[in-house]
LUMDO-245052 format. One record per residue (C-alpha): x, y, z. Coordinates in steps of 0.001 Angstrom, whole numbers, padded with zeros to 6 digits, always signed. Layout:
N
XYZ/...
REM end
This chain:
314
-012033+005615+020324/-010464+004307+016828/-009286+008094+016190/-007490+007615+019273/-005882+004500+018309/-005000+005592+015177/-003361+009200+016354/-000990+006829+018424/-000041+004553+015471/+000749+007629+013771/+002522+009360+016220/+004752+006136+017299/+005434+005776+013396/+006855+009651+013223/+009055+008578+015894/+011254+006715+013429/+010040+007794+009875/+010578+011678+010047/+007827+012873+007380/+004276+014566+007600/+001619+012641+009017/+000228+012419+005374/+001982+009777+004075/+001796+007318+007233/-001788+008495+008003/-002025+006684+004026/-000779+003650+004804/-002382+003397+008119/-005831+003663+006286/-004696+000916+003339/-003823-001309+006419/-007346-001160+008058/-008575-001835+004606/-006106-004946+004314/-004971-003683+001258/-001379-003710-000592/+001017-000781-000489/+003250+000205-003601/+005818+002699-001928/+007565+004319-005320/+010088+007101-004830/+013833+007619-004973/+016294+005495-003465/+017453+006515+000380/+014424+007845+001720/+013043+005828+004295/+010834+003777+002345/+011826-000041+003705/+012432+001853+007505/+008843+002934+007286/+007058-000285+005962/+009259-001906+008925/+007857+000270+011715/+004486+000504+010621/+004695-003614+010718/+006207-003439+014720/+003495-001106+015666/+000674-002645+014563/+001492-005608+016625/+001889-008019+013298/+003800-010330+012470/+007020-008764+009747/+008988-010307+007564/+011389-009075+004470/+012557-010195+000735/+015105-008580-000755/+013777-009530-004491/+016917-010359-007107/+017359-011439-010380/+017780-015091-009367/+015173-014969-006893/+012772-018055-007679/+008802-018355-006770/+009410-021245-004290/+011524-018877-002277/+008343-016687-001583/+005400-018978-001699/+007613-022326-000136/+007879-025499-001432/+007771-029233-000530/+011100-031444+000351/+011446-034919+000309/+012173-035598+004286/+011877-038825+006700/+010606-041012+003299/+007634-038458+003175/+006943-034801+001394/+007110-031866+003553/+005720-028549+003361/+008111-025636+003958/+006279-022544+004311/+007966-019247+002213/+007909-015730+004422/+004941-015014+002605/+003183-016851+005276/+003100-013570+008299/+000641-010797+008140/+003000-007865+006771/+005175-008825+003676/+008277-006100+002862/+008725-006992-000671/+011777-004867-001019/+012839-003625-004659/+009989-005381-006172/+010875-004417-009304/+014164-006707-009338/+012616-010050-010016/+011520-011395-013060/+007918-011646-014114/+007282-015546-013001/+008960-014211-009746/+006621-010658-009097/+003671-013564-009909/+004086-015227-007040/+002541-012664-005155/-000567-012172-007246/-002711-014974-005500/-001540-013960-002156/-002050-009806-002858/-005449-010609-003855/-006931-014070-002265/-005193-013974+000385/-004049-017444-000147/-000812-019397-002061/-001144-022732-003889/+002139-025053-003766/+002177-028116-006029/-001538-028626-006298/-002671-027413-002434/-003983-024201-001591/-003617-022838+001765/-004802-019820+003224/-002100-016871+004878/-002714-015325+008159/-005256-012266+008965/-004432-009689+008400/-002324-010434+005372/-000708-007576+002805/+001810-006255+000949/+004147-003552+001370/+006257-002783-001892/+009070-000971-002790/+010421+000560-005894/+012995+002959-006999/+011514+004764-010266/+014618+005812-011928/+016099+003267-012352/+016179+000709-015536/+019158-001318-015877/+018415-004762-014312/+014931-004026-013539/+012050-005893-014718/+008700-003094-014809/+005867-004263-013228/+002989-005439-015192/-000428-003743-014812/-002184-006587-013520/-000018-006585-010607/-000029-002826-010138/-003774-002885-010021/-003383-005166-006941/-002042-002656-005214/-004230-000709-003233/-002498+002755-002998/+000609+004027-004277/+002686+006147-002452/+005258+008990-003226/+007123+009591+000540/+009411+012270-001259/+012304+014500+000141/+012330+015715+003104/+009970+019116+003229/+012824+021386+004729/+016427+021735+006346/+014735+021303+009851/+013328+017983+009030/+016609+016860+006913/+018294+017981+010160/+015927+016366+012830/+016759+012676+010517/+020491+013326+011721/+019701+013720+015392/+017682+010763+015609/+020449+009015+013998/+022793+010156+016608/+020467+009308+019404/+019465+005848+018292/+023258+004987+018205/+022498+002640+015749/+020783+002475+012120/+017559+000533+012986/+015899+001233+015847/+012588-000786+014891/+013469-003655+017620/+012732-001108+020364/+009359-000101+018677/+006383-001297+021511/+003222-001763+019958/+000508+000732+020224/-001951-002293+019331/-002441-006191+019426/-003119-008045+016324/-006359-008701+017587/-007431-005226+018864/-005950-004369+014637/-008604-006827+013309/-011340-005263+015238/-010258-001778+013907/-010299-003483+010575/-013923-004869+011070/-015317-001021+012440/-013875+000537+008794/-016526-002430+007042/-019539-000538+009074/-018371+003229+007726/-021345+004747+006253/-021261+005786+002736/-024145+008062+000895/-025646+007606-001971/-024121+010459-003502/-020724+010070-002078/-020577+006341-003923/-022063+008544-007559/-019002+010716-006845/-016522+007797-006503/-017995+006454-009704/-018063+009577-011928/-014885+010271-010968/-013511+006810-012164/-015849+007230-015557/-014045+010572-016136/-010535+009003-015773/-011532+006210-018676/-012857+009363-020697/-010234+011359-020929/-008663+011782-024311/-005350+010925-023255/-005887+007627-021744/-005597+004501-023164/-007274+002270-020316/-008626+003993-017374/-008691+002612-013706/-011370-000683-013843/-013996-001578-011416/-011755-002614-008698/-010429+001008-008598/-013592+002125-008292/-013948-000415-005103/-010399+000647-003670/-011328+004359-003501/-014568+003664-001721/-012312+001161+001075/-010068+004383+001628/-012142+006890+001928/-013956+004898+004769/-010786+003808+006457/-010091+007815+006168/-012965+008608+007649/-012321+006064+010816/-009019+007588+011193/-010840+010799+011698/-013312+009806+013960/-016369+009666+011802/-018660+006772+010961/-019721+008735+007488/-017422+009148+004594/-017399+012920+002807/-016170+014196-000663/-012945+015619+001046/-012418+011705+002157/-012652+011032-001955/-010237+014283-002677/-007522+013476-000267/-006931+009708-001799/-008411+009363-005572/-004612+010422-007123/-002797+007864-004537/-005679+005075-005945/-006408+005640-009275/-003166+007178-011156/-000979+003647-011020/-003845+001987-012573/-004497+004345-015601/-002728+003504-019081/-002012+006681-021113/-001840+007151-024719/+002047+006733-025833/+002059+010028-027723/+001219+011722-024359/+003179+009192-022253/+006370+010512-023675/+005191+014118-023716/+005755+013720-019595/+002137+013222-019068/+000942+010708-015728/-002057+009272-014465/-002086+011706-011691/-002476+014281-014430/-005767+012163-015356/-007280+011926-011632/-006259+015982-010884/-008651+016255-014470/-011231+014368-013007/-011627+015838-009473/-012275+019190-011501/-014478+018314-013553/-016858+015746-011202/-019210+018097-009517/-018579+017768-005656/-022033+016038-003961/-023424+018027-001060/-023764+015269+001724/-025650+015768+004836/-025239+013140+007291/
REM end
């Protein structure tokens, strides 16, 4: 039944983001696992149109920053104003259940810190009170790599928040470039997400996220996960390799994987298809080999060789 589901969410996604199933298949599974996306690729490719439709159908509750230099904490989280001889709360648009933090990487430090309680405790403290965000509650990022100038990187304690980081990419051929144009045409307009219908209520989305929590995972298939992660803080070109809670984000994907694909069992191929999307944003090379064009995907690819592959019966 959950394959089902999912196939739709997929398909009514496609419908707006032209692109292989992979990469909205991806975030579909990071969703059922509540966890924060990091979208990273080149400017004008769909990245903010995608997080927006995957919100709509889904059935949650959406909501946007456009993150700036001058953008201040209190404009995320909220803040208290002095009304009627009495403090009010005013909640920030961090309080919905999908946050488009758009060009993340535009805000200062204090202001990408704003989001670390809510990315990982699902819950924001303002002046002294802590109060807890909707469910489900995460993150969608965006960030344009290339560029520098007026850009503040993000720090590795936030990109280890992130459950998955993905890499949507150019389009795979002239056909696809070409079928982007005649959706254009007939939408007759440049967002279409207000017509989306939802394949799913929020509620029926919760349950899908409680079935991924009963996925079975083998013995062997968890030694796997873990030998893998070892092998990317062995490597001699790493500096610091992906930490515990890498180890924990690859075993949440790999079951929501296996959901979307109808089983109640994760496999190795679950592990393959997600460990370089997991683990490569959390590993810290070694600056000679840093500048020598070297990545942390470079690292995982490594490890997946090396890790002998378990052979799980069910």
């Amino acid at each position: 039944m959950i394959r089902n589901v999912c196939e739709k969410i997929v398909e009514e996604v496609k419908k707006i983001f032209v692109s292989s199933s992979d990469v909205v298949e991806k975030t579909l599974a990071a969703a059922l696992c509540n966890g924060n996306v990091l979208f990273e690729d080149y400017p004008g490719l769909g990245k903010t149109l995608l997080a927006k439709a995957f919100a709509r159908v889904i059935g949650a509750e959406y909501r946007r920053i456009q993150f700036t230099p001058d953008l201040l904490p209190a404009d995320i989280t909220g803040t208290k104003v002095f009304r009627n001889g009495r403090f009010e709360l005013v909640k920030g648009p961090i309080f919905t259940n999908v946050l488009l933090a758009d060009e993340i990487n535009r805000s200062p430090p204090k202001t990408q810190a704003a989001l670390l309680e809510a990315m990982e405790e699902r819950q924001v403290t303002i002046e002294g009170e802590t109060l807890k965000l909707p469910e489900p509650f995460f993150v969608i990022a965006t960030q344009n790599p290339i560029e520098q100038e007026g850009t503040y990187p993000l720090p590795e304690a936030q990109l280890d928040r992130f459950l998955i980081r993905l890499k949507p990419g150019y389009p795979k051929s002239v056909e696809e470039e070409m079928e982007i144009l005649r959706r254009r045409i007939s939408w007759k307009k440049d967002d279409p997400t207000d017509e989306i219908t939802p394949v799913v209520s929020l509620e029926e989305f919760r349950n899908m996220q409680r079935f991924v929590e009963e996925i079975f995972v083998h013995e062997d298939v968890l030694r796997y996960i873990a030998e893998i992660v070892r092998r990317t803080r062995e490597h001699e070109i790493v500096e610091i390799g992906a930490s515990p809670r890498g180890a924990l984000a690859l075993m949440k994907m790999t079951r929501a994987i296996a959901a979307i694909n109808g089983r109640d069992y994760v496999i190795p191929d679950d592990v393959k298809l997600v460990a370089k999307e997991v683990l490569s944003h959390r590993i810290i090379l070694k600056i000679e080999y840093a500048v020598e064009g070297y990545s942390g995907e470079d690292v995982v690819e490594d490890a997946l060789r090396e890790v002998e592959v378990p052979k799980v019966v069910r």
